[in-house]
KOLDO-872853 format. One line per field, with one value per residue (C-alpha): residue number from 1; residue in one letter; y, z, x. Coordinates in nm, 2 decimals, decimal comma. Layout:
BEGIN
i c(NUM:...)
aa c(A:...)
y c(Y:...)
z c(Z:...)
x c(X:...)
END
This chain:
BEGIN
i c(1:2:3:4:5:6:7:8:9:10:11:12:13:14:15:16:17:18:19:20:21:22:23:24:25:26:27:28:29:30:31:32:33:34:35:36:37:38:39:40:41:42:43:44:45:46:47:48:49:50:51:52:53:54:55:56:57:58:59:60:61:62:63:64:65:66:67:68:69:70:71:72:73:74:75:76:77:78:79:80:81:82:83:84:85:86:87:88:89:90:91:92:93:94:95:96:97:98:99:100:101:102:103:104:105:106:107:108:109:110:111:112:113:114:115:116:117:118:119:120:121:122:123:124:125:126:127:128:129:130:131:132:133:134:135:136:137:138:139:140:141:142:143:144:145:146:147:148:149:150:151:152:153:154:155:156:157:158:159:160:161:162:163:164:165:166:167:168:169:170:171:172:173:174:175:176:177:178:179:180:181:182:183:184:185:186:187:188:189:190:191:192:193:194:195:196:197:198:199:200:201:202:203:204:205:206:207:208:209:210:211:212:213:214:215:216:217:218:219:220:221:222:223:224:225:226:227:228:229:230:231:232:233:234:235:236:237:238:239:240:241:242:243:244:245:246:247:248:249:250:251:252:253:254:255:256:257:258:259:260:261:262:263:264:265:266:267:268:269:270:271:272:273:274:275:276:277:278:279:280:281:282:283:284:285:286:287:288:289:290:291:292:293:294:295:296:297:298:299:300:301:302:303:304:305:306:307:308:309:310:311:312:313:314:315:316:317:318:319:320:321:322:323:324:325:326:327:328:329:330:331:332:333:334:335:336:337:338:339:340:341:342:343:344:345:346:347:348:349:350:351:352:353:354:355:356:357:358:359:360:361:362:363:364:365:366:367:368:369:370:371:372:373:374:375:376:377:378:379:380:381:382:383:384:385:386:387:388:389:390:391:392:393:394:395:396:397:398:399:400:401:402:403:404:405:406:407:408:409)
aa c(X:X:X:X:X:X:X:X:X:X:X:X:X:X:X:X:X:X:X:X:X:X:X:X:X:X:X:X:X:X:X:X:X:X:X:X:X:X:X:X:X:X:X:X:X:X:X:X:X:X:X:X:X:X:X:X:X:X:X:X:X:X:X:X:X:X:X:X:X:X:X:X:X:X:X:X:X:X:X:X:X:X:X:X:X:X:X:X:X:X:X:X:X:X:X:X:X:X:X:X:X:X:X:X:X:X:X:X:X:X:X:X:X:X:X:X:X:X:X:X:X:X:X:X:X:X:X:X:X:X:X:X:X:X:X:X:X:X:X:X:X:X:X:X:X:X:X:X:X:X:X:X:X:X:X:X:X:X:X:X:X:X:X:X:X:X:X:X:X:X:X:X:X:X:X:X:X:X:X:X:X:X:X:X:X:X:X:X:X:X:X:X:X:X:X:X:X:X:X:X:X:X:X:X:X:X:X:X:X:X:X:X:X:X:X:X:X:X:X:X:X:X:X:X:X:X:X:X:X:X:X:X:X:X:X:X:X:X:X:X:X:X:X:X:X:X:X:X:X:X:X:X:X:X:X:X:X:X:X:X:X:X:X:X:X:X:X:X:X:X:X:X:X:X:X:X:X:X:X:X:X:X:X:X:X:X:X:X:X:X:X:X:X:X:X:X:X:X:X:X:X:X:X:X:X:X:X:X:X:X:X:X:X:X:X:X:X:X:X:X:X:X:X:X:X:X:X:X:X:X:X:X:X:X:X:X:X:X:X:X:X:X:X:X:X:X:X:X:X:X:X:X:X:X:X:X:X:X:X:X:X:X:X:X:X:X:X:X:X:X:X:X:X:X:X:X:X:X:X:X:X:X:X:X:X:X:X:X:X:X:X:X:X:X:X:X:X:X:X:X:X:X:X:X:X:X:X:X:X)
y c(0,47:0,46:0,15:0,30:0,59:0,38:0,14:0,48:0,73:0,57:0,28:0,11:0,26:0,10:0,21:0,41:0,22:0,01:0,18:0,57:0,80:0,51:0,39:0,00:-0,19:-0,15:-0,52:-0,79:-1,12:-1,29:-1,24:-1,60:-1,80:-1,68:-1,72:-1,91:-1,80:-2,14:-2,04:-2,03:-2,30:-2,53:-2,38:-2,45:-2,84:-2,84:-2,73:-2,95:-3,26:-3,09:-3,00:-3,24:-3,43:-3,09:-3,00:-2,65:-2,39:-2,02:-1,93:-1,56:-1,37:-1,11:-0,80:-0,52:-0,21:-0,27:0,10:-0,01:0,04:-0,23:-0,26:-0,35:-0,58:-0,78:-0,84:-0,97:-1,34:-1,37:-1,18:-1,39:-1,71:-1,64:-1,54:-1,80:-2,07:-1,85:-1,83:-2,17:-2,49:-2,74:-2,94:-2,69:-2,50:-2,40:-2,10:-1,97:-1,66:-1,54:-1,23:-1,05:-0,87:-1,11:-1,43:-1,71:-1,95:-2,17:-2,32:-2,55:-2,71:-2,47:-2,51:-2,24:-1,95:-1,68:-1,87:-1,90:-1,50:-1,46:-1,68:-1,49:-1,12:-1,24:-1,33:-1,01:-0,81:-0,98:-0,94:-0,57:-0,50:-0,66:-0,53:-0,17:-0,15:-0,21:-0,49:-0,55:-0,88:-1,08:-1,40:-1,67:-1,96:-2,31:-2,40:-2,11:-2,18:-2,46:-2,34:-2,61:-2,71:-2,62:-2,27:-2,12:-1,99:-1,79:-1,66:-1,56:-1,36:-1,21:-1,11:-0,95:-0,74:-0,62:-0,50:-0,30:-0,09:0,03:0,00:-0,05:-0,13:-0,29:-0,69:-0,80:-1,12:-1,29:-1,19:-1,10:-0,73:-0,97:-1,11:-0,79:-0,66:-0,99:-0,97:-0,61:-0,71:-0,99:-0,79:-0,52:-0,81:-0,84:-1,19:-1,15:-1,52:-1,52:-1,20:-1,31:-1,62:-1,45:-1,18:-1,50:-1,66:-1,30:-1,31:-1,63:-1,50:-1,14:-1,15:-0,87:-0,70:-0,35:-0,35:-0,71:-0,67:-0,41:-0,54:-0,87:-0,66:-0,49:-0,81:-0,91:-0,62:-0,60:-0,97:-0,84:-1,05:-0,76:-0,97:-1,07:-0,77:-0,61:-0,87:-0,77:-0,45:-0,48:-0,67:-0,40:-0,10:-0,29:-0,27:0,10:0,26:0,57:0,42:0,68:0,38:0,14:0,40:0,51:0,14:0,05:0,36:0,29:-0,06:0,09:0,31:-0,04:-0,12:0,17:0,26:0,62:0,75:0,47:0,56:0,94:0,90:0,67:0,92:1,20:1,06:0,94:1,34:1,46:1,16:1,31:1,64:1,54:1,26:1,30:0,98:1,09:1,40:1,31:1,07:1,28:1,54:1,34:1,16:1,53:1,62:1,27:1,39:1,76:1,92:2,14:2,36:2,10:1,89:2,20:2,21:1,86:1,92:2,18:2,02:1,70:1,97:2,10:1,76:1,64:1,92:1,68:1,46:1,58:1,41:1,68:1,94:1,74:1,72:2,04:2,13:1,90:2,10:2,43:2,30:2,21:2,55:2,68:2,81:2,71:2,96:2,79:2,50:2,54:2,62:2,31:2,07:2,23:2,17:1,82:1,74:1,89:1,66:1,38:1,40:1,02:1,09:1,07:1,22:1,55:1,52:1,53:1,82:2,07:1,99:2,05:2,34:2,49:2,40:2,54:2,89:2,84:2,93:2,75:2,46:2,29:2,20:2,11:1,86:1,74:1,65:1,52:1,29:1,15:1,11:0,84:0,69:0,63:0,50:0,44:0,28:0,58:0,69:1,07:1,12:1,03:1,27:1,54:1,41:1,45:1,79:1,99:1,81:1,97:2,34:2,30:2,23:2,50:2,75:2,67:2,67:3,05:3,16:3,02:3,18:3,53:3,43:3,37:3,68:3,90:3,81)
z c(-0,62:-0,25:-0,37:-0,66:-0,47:-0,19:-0,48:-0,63:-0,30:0,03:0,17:0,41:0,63:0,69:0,85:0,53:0,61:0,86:0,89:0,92:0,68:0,48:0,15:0,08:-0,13:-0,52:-0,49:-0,25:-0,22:-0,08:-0,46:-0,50:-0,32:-0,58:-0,90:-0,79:-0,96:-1,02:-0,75:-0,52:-0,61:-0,60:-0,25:-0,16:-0,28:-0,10:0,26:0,25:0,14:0,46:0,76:0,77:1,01:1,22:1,51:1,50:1,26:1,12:0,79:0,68:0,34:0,27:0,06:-0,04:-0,17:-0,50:-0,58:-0,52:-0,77:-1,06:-0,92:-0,59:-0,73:-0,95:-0,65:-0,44:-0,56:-0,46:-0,14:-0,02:-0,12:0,07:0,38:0,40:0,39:0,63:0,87:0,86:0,58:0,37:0,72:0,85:0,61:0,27:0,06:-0,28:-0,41:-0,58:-0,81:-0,82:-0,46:-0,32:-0,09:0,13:0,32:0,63:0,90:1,20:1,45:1,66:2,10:2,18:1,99:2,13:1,96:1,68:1,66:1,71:1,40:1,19:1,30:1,26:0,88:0,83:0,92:0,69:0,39:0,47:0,58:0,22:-0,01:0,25:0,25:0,48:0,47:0,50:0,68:0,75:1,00:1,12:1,39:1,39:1,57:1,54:1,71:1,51:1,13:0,97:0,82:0,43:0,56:0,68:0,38:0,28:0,69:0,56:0,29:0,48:0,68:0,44:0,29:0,64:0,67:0,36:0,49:0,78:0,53:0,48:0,86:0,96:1,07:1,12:1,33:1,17:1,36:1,34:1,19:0,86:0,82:0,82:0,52:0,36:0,37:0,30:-0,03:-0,08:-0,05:-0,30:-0,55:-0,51:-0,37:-0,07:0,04:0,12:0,26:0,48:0,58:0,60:0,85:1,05:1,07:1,22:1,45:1,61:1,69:1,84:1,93:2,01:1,77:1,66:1,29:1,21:1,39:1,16:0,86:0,89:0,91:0,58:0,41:0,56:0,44:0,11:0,08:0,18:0,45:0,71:0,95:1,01:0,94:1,22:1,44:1,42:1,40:1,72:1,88:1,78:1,94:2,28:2,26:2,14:2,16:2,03:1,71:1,45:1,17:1,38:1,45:1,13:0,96:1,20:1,07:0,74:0,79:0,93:0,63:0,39:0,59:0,53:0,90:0,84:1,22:1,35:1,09:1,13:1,52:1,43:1,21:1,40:1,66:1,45:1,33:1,71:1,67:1,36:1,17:0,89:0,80:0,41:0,36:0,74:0,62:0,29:0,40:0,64:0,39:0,18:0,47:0,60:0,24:0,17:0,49:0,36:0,63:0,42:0,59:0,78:0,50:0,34:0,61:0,59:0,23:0,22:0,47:0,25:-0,02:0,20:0,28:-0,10:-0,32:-0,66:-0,56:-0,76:-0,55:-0,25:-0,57:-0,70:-0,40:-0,30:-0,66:-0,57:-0,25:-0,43:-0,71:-0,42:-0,35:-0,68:-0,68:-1,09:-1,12:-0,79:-0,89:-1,22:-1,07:-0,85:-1,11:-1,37:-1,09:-1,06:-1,44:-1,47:-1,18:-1,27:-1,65:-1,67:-1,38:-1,51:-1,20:-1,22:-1,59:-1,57:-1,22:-1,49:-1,82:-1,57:-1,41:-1,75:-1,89:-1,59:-1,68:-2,06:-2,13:-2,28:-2,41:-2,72:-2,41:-2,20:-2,45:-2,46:-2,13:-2,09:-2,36:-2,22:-1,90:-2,02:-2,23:-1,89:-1,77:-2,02:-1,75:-1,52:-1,55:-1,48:-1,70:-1,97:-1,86:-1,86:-2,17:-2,29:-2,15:-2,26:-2,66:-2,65:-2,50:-2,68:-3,05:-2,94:-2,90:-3,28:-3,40:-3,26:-3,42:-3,77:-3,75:-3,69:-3,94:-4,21:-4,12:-4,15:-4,44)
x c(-2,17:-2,05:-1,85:-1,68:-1,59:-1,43:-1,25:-1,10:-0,98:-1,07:-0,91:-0,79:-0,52:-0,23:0,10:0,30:0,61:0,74:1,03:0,95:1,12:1,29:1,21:1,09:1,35:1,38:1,38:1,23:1,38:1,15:0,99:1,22:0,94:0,69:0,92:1,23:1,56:1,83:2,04:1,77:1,62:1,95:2,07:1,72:1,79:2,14:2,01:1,74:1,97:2,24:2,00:1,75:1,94:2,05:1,90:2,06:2,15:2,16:2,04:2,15:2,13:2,35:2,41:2,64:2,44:2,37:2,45:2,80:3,10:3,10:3,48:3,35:3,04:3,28:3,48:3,23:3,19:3,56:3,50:3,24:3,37:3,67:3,54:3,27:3,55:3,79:3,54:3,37:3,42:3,24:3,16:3,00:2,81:2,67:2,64:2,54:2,55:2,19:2,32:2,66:2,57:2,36:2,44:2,25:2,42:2,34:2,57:2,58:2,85:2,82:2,78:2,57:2,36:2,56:2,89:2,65:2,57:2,97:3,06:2,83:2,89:3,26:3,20:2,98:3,29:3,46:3,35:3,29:3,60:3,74:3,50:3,50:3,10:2,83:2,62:2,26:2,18:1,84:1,91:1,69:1,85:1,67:1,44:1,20:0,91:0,73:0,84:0,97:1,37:1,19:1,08:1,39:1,59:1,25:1,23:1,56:1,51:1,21:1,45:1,68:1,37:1,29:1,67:1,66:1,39:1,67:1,97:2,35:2,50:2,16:2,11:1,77:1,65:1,31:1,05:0,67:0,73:0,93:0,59:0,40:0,64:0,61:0,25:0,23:0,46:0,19:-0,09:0,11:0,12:-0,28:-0,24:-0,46:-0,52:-0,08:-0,09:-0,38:-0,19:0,18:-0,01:-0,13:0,21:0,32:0,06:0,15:0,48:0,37:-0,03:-0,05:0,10:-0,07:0,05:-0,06:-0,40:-0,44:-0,27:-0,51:-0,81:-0,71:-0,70:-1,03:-1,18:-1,00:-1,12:-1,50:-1,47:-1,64:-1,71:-1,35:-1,20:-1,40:-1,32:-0,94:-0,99:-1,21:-0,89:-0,65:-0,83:-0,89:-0,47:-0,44:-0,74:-0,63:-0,47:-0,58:-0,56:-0,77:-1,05:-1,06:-1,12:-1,38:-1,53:-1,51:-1,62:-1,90:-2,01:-1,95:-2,24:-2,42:-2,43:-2,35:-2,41:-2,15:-1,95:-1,92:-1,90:-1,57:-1,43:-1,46:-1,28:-0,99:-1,04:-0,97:-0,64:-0,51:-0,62:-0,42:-0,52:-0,60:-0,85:-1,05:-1,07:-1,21:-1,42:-1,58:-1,61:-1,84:-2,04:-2,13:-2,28:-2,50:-2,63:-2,66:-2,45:-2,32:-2,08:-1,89:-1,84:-1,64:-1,40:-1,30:-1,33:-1,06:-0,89:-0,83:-0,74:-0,45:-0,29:-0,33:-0,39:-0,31:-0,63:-0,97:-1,16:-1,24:-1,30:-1,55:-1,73:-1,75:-1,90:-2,19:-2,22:-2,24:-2,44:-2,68:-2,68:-2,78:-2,41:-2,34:-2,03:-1,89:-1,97:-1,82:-1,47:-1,45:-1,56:-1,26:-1,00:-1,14:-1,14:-0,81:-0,64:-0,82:-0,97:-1,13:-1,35:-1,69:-1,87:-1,66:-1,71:-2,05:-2,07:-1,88:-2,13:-2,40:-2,27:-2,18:-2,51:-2,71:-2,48:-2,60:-2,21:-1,93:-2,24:-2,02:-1,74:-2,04:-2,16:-1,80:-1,77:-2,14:-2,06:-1,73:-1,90:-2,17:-1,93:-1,69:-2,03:-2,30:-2,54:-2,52:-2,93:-2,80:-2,51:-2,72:-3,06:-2,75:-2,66:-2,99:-3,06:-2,74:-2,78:-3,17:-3,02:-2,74:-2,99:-3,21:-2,93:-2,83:-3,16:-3,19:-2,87:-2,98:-3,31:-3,11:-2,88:-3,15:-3,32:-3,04:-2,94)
END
């Protein structure tokens, strides 16, 4: 059950955004090296046919909000067609545009980086200036490190996604936190084996970096790769000890392995980090009941119930604690609040037709739920001995209130 419990409310804890307070992007461009759109895919043909022989270049992608005025989105084509070829010309660059507010280019012949930078902030001004918005605006200069000519208009859009997180006004460089969002957006899309590798590539260009350590041991994990997730994990917390998402993932590597000492000592620690965290809490919460510890359990319980009231999860659990304690009514109450945030759960389903049944009261709705629960999980040996029970109460109850109606009549 542990397993399906995990699958359902605790995970792995990664940082909610890489850019605090700021929303991911509707969109992510660097979607285009999954499913390539035409335009991509022939300015991807042109720079390979114009740079192969460079030694140096830029590669930018850039975009006006697309909550801009249709006015100003219709104008935009014009606007960047005329500033690219103001600023530089057919010798010494490329661009296309890949929707209406949406452009990649790339461009060479310049001396030195700095005139490089200087060419492109000068066409970034530009077009705002024309089209009187900000721009957002993810870069990459060649050579990078060892990433090849083919790589760099995708660094670019990485870049561009990484810029959206910070908004209109903002121009990002490549770097290893692009690779952490374009893994994360990887990972997002369920294709772990690219996010694994994307997190790698990061890690290469920042080693020590706290947010890919962690994001690789994620993927690891997510993979059931435990071994390897701990292992990063492991190299993390030897950076930032006190990281409350490192702790708390070696603890819950820990209880994966059933190791439920380790796993509680790591938990309570990242608990000391961070009171607020709503999956330690949780977790904790049902750790300290397996091991009947009642009363502490119900603090992290409630405290998980503070920080996300709208999850059923902590509910249910705390009716198995008062069921344990012979506390039916209690119990009865927790489980409804469960059912009612989250009605498919068979495990509160089947806490409330127990609790209901162990009352003798509201039996017909107890049956209901008794029977929902073994049909969510038909192999579950206990859901069906409820099952089983509350049908035979349930029977004798009617049999009782024929009887009395036979004799009074």
């Amino acid at each position: 059950m542990m397993r399906k419990f995990i699958a359902r409310e605790i995970q792995f804890l990664k940082p909610a955004s890489d850019a605090p307070d700021l929303s991911p992007p509707k969109a992510y461009y660097s979607d285009l090296l999954i499913q390539p759109s035409r335009e991509f895919e022939i300015f991807s043909r042109r720079m390979a046919d114009t740079c192969a022989s460079q030694k140096t270049f830029i590669t930018a992608t850039m975009q006006i909000d697309p909550a801009a005025s249709v006015k100003t989105i219709d104008k935009a084509n014009e606007v960047f067609h005329a500033c690219f070829h103001s600023v530089l010309d057919e010798n010494r660059g490329i661009w296309e545009c890949l929707d209406p507010f949406t452009a990649i280019l790339v461009f060479w012949d310049y001396e030195t980086a700095v005139q490089g930078k200087k060419m492109l902030d000068l066409l970034n001004e530009k077009i705002s200036q024309a089209l009187d918005v900000k721009l957002i605006m993810g870069t990459i200069a060649f050579p990078f490190h060892d990433f090849p000519v083919e790589e760099m208009a995708g660094c670019a859009l990485k870049a561009l996604d990484h810029a959206a997180f910070l908004g209109p006004g903002h121009v990002v460089e490549f770097d290893g936190l692009s690779l952490n969002i374009s893994g994360d957006r990887l990972f997002q899309l369920n294709k772990i084996d690219a996010a694994i590798a994307e997190y790698e590539k990061g890690l290469f260009i920042a080693p020590a970096d706290i947010n890919l350590l962690n994001s690789l041991g994620v993927a690891f994990g997510v993979d059931a790769c435990l071994d390897k997730a701990m292992e990063f994990f492991e190299k993390a917390r030897s950076i930032s000890p006190e990281e409350v998402m490192i702790v708390y993932n070696i603890g819950l590597i820990h209880r994966i392995n059933d190791k439920t000492d380790s796993a509680l000592a790591y938990l309570k620690k990242a608990h000391g980090i961070n009171p607020d965290v709503f999956e330690i809490e949780l977790l904790l919460g049902h750790l300290l009941y397996k091991k009947k510890q009642f009363d502490q359990a119900m603090v992290h319980l409630d405290a998980a119930i503070r920080i996300k009231p709208e999850s059923g999860t902590a509910f249910r659990i705390k009716g198995r604690i008062l069921l344990d304690r012979e506390d039916a009514l209690g119990a009865a109450a927790q489980f409804n609040q469960a059912v009612k945030l989250t009605p498919n759960d068979p495990e509160a389903l089947y806490g409330y037709a127990r609790a209901m049944a162990l009352q003798k009261k509201n039996l017909p709705i107890a049956l209901s739920f008794a029977k929902k629960s073994v049909g969510l999980d038909p192999e579950n040996e206990d859901y069906r001995n409820c099952l089983e029970e509350i049908q035979n109460i349930h029977d004798q109850i009617e049999e009782k209130n024929q009887d009395r109606s036979i004799r009074s009549a």
